[in-house]
C-alpha positions in Angstrom: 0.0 0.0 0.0 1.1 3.4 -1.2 0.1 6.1 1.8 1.6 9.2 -0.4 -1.5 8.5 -2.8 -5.2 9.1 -2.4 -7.2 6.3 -1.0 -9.7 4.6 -3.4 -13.3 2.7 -2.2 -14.1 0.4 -5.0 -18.0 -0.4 -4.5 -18.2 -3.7 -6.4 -21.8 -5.0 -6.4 -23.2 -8.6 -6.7 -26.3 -10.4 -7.7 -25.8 -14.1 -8.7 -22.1 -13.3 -10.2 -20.9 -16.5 -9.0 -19.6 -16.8 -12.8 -18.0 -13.5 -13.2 -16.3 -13.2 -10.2 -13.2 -15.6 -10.6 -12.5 -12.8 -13.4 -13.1 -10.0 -12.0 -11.4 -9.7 -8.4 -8.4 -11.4 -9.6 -8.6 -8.4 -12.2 -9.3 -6.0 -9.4 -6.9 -7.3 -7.0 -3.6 -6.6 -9.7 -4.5 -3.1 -10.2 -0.9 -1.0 -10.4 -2.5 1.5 -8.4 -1.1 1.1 -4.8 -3.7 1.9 -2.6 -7.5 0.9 -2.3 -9.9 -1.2 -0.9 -12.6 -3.7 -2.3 -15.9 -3.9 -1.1 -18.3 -6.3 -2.4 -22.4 -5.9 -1.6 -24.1 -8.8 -2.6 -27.6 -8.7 -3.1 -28.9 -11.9 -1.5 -27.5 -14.0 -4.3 -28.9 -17.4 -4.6 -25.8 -18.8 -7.0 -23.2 -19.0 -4.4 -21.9 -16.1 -5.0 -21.6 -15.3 -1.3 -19.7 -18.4 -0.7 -17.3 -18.3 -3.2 -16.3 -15.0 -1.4 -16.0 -16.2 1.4 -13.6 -19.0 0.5 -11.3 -17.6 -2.1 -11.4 -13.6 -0.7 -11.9 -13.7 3.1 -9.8 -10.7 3.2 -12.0 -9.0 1.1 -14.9 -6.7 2.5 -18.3 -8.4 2.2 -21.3 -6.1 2.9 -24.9 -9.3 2.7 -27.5 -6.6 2.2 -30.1 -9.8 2.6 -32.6 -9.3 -0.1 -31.9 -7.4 -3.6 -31.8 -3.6 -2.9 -31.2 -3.2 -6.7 -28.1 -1.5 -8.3 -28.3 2.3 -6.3 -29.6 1.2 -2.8 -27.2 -2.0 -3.0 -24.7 0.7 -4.5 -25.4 3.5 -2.0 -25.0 0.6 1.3 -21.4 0.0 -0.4 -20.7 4.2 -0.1 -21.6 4.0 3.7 -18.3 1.5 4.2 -16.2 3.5 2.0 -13.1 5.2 3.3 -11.9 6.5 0.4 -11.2 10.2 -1.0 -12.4 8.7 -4.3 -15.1 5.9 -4.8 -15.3 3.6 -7.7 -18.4 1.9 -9.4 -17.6 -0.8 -11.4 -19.8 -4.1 -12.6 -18.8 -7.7 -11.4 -19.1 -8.6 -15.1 -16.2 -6.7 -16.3 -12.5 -7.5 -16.6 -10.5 -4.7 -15.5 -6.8 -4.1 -17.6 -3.7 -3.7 -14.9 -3.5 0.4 -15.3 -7.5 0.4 -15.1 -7.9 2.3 -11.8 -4.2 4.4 -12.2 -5.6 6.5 -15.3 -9.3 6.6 -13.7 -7.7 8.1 -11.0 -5.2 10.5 -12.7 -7.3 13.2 -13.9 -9.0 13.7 -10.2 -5.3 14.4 -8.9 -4.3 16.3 -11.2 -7.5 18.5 -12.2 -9.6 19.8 -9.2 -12.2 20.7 -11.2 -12.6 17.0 -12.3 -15.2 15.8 -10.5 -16.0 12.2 -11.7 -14.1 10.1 -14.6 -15.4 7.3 -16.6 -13.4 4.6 -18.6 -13.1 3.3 -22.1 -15.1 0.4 -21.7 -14.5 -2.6 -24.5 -17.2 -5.7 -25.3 -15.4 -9.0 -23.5 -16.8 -11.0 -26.0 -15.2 -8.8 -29.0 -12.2 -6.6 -27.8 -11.6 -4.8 -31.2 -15.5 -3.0 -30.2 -16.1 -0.2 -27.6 -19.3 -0.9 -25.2 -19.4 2.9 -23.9 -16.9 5.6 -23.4 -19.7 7.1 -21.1 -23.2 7.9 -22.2 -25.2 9.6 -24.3 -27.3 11.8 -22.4 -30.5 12.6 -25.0 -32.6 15.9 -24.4 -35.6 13.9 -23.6 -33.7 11.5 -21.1 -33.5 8.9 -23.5 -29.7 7.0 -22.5 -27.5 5.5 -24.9 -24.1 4.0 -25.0 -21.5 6.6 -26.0 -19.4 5.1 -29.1 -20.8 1.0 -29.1 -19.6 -1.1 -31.3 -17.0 1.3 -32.5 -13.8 0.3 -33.4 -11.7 0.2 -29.9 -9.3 2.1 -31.0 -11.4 5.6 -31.6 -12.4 7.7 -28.7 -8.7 7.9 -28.4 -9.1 11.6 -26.9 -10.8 12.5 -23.4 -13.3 14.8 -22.8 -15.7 16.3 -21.0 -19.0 14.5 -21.5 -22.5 14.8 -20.0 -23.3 10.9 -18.7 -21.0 8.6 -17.1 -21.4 4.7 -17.6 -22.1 3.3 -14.7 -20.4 0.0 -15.6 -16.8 1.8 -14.2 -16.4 5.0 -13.2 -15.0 7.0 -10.1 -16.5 10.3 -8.7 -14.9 12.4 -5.8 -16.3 11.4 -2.5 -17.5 15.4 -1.0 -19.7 15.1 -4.3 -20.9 11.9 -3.6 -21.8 12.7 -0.2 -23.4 16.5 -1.9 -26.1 14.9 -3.9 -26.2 11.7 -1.3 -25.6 8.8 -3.6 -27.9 6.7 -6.5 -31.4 7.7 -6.1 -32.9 4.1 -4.6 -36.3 5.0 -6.5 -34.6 4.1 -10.0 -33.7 0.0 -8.3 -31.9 -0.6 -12.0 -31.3 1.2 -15.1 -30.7 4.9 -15.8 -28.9 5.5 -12.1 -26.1 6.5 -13.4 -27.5 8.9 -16.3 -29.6 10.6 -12.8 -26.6 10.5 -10.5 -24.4 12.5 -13.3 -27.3 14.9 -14.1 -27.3 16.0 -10.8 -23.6 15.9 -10.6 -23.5 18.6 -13.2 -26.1 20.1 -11.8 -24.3 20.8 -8.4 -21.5 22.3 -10.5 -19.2 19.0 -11.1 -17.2 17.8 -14.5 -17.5 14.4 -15.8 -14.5 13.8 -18.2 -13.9 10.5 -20.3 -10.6 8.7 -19.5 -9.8 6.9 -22.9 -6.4 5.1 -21.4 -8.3 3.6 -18.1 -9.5 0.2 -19.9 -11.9 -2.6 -19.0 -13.6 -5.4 -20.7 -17.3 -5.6 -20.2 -19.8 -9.0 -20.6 -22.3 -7.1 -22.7 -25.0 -7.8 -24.9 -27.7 -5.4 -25.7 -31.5 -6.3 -25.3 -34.4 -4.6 -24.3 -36.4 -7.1 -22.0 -40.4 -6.2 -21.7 -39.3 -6.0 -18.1 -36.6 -4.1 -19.2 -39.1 -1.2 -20.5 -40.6 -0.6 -17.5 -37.4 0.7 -15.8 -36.0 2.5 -18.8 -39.6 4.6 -19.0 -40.0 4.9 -15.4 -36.8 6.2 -14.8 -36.9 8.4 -17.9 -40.3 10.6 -16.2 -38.7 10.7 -13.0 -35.3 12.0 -14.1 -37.1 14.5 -16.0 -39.6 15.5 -13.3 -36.9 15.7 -10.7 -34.1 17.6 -12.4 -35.2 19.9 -14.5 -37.0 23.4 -14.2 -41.1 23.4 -14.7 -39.8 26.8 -17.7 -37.5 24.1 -19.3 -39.8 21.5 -19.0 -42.6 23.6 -21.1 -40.4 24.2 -23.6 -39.0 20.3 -24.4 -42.8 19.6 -24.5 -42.8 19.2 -28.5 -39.5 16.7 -28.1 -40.8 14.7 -25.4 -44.3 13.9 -27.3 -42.2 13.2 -30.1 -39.9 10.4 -27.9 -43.4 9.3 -26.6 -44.2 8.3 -29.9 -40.8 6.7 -30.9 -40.9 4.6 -27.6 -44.3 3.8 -28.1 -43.8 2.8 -31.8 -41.0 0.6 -30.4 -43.1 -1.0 -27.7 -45.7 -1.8 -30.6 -43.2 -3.3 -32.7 -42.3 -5.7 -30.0 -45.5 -7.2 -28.4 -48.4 -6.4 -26.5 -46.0 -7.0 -22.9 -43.9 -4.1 -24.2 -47.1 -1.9 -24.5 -48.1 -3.0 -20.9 -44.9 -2.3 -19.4 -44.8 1.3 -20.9 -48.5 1.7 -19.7 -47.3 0.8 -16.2 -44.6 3.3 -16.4 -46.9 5.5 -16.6 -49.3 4.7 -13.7 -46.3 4.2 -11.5 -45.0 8.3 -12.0 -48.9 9.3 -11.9 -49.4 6.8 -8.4 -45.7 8.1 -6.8 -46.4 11.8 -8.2 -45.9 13.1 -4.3 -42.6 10.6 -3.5 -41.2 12.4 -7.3 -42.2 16.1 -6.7 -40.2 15.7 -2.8 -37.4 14.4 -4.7 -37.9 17.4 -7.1 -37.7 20.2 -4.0 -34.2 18.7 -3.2 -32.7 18.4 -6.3 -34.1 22.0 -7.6 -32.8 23.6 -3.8 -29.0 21.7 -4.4 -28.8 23.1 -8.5 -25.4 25.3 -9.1 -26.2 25.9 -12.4 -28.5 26.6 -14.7 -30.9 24.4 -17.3 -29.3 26.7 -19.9 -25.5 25.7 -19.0 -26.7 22.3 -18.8 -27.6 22.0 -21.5 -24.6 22.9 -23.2 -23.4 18.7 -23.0 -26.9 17.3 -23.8 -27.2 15.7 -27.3 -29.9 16.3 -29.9 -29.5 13.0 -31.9 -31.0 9.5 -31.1 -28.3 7.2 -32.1 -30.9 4.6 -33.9 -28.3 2.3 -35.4 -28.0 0.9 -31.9 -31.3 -0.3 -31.7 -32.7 -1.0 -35.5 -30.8 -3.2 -38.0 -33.4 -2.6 -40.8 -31.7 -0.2 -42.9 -34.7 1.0 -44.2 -36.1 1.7 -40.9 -33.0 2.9 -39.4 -32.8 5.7 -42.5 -36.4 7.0 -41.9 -36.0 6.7 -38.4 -32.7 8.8 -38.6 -34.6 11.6 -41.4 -37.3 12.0 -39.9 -37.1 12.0 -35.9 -33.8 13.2 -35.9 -34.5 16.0 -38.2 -37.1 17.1 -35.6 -35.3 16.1 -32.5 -32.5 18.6 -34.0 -34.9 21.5 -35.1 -36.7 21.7 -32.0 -33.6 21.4 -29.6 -31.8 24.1 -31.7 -34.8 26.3 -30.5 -35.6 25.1 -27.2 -31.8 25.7 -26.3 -32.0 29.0 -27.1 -35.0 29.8 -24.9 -33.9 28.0 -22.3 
């Protein structure tokens, strides 16, 4: 252990990752970096996971939450362990490379203003393609991978971006403690797109870190199930974060988004259609619990909607989700046409 450097928390959270694990920790556990801790939540796994712990990394730190808090509360139990002056997020399906956490951590010590970094993140199953170099954070809350399937060696500059991917990323620990973690509402998916919205919001930088590497076990779908989550979490970061003025003026992107999500959910099934319906009911049944939420954010907000805006993306990356090419080319004309009209004027007025 290196004392003369800062002290790193890595939060590493589990849920039936008996698999993953005897490539992860290892990966972990040869970081160059020379001082940091592990700690592992584990959401009531039911695969062993807690037992293979146990008996290959007693020395590790193993928080049982007991039942499945999902990926912010199980997250946010991790943050209350932590000792570090910086705290990392990374999956327990990814593979980290040896200098992973040394350039994650760079730019926070050697840029104050740096607030939270975020690696290049590469597809285990095919190294030559980039998962996410961060996200893409749409106007309309929409949250897509930033750069997947890419070749892996582009997004070979860092930059200040508006999303980080939650998959690996490392944020400064006063911040953390500011905004006070995830947002346990969300339970999975878009947590990480909320957490950096409000990160900016309290007047922090997210920059991408091209040379801090990992390999990721990712395949994209978008479950039924899935749906629910993205939709739901969608209203609420909306509702929460931004100002009722800006809100008014999105209005003609977001009923445009309503119908592209909607024509999606159509094109897959009837469940689709009931999960975005339930979405829905949720944010108009939880309408107090969001609008609480709301007075916290809004009271906590360093800058404005207008200066927010200035990282937020216009353009609805549809390659990543259509492989009809003649779908994907009206899809691309005609929504993001609009999507970039609209935003061109709604930024102004904002």
């Amino acid at each position: 252990m290196d004392n003369n450097i800062n002290f790193v928390s890595i939060i590493l959270l589990t849920y039936n990752s008996a698999l993953d694990l005897p490539e992860c920790v290892p990966s972990l556990l040869s970081q160059t970096y020379g001082n940091f801790e592990i700690i592992i939540v584990d959401n009531a796994s039911s695969d062993g996971t807690v037992e293979f712990i146990h008996k290959n990394y007693p020395q590790l730190k193993l928080i049982e939450a007991g039942k499945n808090l999902g990926y912010p509360s199980g997250n946010n139990l991790g943050f209350e362990y932590a000792r570090g002056n910086y705290v990392v997020v990374v999956n327990p399906d990814t593979v980290a490379d040896s200098q992973w956490l040394t350039e994650l951590i760079k730019p926070l010590d050697e840029d104050s203003s740096i607030t939270a970094t975020t690696s290049k993140i590469k597809i285990y199953y095919d190294t030559d393609k980039i998962n996410a170099c961060g996200d893409i954070s749409h106007y309309t809350g929409l949250t897509f991978c930033k750069g997947l399937h890419a070749p892996s060696d582009s997004f070979s500059q860092s930059e200040e971006i508006g999303a980080v991917a939650g998959g690996s990323f490392a944020i400064r620990r006063e911040m953390l403690d500011y905004i006070k973690g995830f947002d346990s509402d969300f339970f999975l998916y878009m947590e990480d797109t909320d957490l950096s919205w409000r990160v900016r919001f309290a007047g922090g930088k997210l920059v991408y870190v091209p040379t801090s590497i990992i390999y990721h076990k990712f395949k994209l779908s978008i479950a039924a199930w899935k749906h629910f989550y993205l939709e739901r979490n969608r209203y609420m970061m909306l509702l929460k974060n931004l100002e009722t003025k800006t809100l008014l003026l999105l209005l003609p992107g977001l009923v445009l988004t309503e119908i592209v999500t909607m024509g999606h959910a159509t094109l897959n099934g009837p469940e689709y259609i009931r999960n975005k319906f339930k979405a829905y009911w949720w944010i108009v049944n939880n309408r107090n619990i969001i609008f609480e939420h709301r007075k916290k954010t809004l009271a906590t907000k360093k800058i404005s909607d207008k200066e927010f805006f200035q990282l937020i993306e216009w353009r609805v990356p549809y390659e990543q989700i259509i492989k009809n090419k003649t779908l994907l080319w009206c899809a691309d004309k005609l929504f993001n046409t609009a999507y970039r009209l609209h935003f061109t004027v709604a930024k102004r007025l904002i």
